[in-house]
N, C-alpha and C positions, 0 to 999 in steps of 0.2 A: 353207224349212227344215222347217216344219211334215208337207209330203210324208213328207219321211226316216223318222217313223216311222211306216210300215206295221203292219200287222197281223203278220206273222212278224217285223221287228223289236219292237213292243210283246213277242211271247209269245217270242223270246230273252232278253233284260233279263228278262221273269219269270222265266225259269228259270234264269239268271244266278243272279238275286236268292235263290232260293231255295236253289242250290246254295251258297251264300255265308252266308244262315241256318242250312243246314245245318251247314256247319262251324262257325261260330259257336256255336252249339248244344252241337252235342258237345264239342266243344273246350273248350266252358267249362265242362259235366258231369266232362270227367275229368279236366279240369285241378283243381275242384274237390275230386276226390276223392285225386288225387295231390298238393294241396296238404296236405290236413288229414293224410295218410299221414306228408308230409315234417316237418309242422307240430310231430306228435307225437313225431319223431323226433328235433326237433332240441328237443324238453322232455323230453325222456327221461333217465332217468339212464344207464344202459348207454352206456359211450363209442362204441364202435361203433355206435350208431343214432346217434347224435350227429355220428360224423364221417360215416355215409353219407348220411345227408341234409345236411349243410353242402356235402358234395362236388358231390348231385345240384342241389342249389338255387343254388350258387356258381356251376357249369358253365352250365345254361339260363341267370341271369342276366348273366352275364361273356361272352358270344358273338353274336353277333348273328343273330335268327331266319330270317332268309335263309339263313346259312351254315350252322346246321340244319337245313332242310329240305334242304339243297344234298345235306349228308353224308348223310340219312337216303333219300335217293330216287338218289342216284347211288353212293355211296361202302357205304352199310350193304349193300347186295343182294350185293358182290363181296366183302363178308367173312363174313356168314351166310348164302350165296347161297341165300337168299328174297328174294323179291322184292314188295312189295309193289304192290297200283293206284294210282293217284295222288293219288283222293280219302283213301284207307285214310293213305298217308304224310301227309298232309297236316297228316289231325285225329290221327296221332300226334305229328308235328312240332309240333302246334298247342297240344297239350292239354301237353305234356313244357316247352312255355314258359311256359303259363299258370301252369302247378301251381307252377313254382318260383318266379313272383312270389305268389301267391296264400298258400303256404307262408309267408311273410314278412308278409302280409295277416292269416291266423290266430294267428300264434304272439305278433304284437301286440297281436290284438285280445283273446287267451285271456289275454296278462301284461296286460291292462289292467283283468278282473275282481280286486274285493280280495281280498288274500291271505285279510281278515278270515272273509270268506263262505264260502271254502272249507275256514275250518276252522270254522267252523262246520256246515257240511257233514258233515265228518269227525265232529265230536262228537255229531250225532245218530245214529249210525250207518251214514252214505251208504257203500258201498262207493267206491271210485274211479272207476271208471266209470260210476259213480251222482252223482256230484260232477259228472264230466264234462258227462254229458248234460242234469241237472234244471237245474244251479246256471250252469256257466260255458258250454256254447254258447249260450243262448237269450240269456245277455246280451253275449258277445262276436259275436253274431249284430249284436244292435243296435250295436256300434262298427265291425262291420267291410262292413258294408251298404255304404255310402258308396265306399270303395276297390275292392271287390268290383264295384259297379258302373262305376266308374272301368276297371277291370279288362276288365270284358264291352265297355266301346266301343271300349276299345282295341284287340280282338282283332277287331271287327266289321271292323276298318280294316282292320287287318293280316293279316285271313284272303286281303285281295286279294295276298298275296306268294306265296299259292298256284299265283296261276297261273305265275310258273316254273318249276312243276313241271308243267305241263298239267292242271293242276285248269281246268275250263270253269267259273271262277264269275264275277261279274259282272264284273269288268274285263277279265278275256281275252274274254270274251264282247262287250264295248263293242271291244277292240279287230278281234277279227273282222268288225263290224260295220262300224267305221272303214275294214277295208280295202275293204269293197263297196261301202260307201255314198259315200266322200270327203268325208263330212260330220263331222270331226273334234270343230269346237266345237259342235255342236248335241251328240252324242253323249256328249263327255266333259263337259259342262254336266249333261245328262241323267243322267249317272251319277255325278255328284258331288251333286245333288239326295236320287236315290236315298239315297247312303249316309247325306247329313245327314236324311234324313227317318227313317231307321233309328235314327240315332246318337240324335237327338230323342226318337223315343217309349221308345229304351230308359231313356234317362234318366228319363222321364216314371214308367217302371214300378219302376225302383230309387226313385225320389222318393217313390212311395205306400208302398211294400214298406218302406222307411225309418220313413214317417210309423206307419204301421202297428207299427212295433215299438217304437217309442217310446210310443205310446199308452198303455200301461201304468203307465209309469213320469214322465208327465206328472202336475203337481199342478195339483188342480183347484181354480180359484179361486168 
């Protein structure tokens, strides 16, 4: 069993792995940024921003990301016939899931700062976007850590649904493998190691990143 991985299988699983961090990656960069976009939309006063983010966040969550990535790489090309490559759809399909849970991630952790501090805020002068930024991310930063992180594993996992679309990341890649080799359970053992060794330190990096932001606001005995 130990044969099975050769040297060009060890450096597929690398690049597997990395195509598979890659997306993870990004995915979670502009899921991020299309969360806190939605995040603000749906604290908005403007009805309009209110029902277009309820809409975008309702849809990515109410669907199943399979069935997204399905429309967005077979069905989106034959109605604005562009057409995207597979990695390119992938971390769009990927990042347009994240955001809309992530969106719901922020706009809890932003209602969890007190109303009090932010008027306080106001009565020193903060502009509002001065509120935003001093007062209530740095401390809804510290509440939404945790789920954010929870977030990033989830997508680590589920970046593998990519390969239905011929994204080469680490699963389609194990299964390539599988078809050469016939060695089934040494492979998919291997690559289920992989992800939990992934899944492990990411947690490992949200748990400092946490500790880290809490530090401040720890009383010291």
């Amino acid at each position: 069993m130990l044969g099975t991985f050769t040297p060009d299988v060890l450096l597929a699983l690398w690049r597997g792995t990395l195509i598979t961090l890659s997306l993870t990656v990004l995915a979670s960069v502009f899921g991020l940024v299309l969360g806190m976009i939605a995040a603000m939309g749906r604290l908005s006063r403007p009805w309009p921003l209110r029902l277009l983010a309820g809409v975008y966040i309702e849809t990515f969550r109410g669907t199943p990301l399979l069935v997204q990535l399905f429309f967005l790489y077979f069905a989106l090309p034959q109605i604005t016939k562009i057409t995207l490559p597979a990695f390119h759809t992938a971390v769009l399909g990927l990042s347009l899931f994240t955001g809309a849970y992530a969106a719901e991630i922020i706009r809890g952790s932003l209602n969890a700062v007190g109303h009090g501090q932010v008027e306080a805020g106001r009565a020193l002068g903060l502009r509002p976007a001065q509120v935003l930024r001093l007062i209530m991310i740095p401390q809804a930063a510290r509440v939404g850590v945790p789920s954010l992180g929870n977030q990033f594993i989830g997508l680590l996992k589920d970046s593998s649904l990519a390969s239905v679309i011929t994204v080469t990341e680490l699963l389609l890649t194990t299964r390539g493998i599988v078809s050469i080799t016939y060695q089934p359970v040494a492979m998919y053992f291997a690559v289920g190691l992989i992800y939990f060794l992934l899944s492990t330190l990411a947690a490992r990096a949200f748990r400092v990143l946490e500790r880290r932001l809490n530090r401040p606001y720890q009383i010291s005995t």
